[in-house]
C-alpha positions, 0 to 999 in steps of 0.5 A: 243778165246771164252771159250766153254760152261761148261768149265769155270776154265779149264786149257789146260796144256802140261806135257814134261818129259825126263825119259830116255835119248833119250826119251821125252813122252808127255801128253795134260792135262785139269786141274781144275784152280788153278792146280798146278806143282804138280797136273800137275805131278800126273795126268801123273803118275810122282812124283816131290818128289823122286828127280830125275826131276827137273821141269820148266814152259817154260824153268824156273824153277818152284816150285812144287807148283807154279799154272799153267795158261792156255797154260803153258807148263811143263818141266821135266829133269833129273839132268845132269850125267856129268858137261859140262864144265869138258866133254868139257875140257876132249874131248878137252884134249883127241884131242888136241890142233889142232885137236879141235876149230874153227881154227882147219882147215885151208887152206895149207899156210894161216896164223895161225887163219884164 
């Protein structure tokens, strides 16, 4: 892909942030080369160090002041309000043995666990 005219040491960079659950907001950014997380954040309005996102490049996670190339897409989530494997003992604890589980249905007069 060619670089237009004037656009030398422009990254295109994606800025994907979950505030609330249920809602992801979006910003396509162009930043000057050598960006980093951080500048990436302050130019969408976001502010990595209140301590509430936790950042990542594509699924990793990321320093705030990692630099960014071209086509890097950056990821903001809120810290989990709830560990997953005490919500699935608990949901599990709260069915039963029986009613949760890959076996939980069967065909009347099969063998236990198929």
């Amino acid at each position: 892909m060619a670089e237009e005219p004037g656009r030398a040491g422009v990254l295109h960079v994606t800025v994907a942030a979950s505030l609330r659950p249920a809602q992801v907001r979006e910003w396509q950014l162009q930043l000057p080369a050598g960006a980093t997380v951080t500048d990436a954040l302050r130019a969408c309005g976001l502010d990595v160090h209140e301590g509430r996102l936790s950042c990542g490049v594509w699924g990793r996670a990321a320093r705030p002041n990692q630099q960014l190339h071209d086509g890097d897409r950056v990821e903001c989530c809120r810290p989990l309000t709830v560990d997953p494997k005490l919500a699935r003992r608990q949901r599990f604890a709260s069915q039963g043995a029986r009613a949760a589980g890959l076996f939980a249905k069967r065909r009347p007069g099969s063998k236990a666990g198929y």
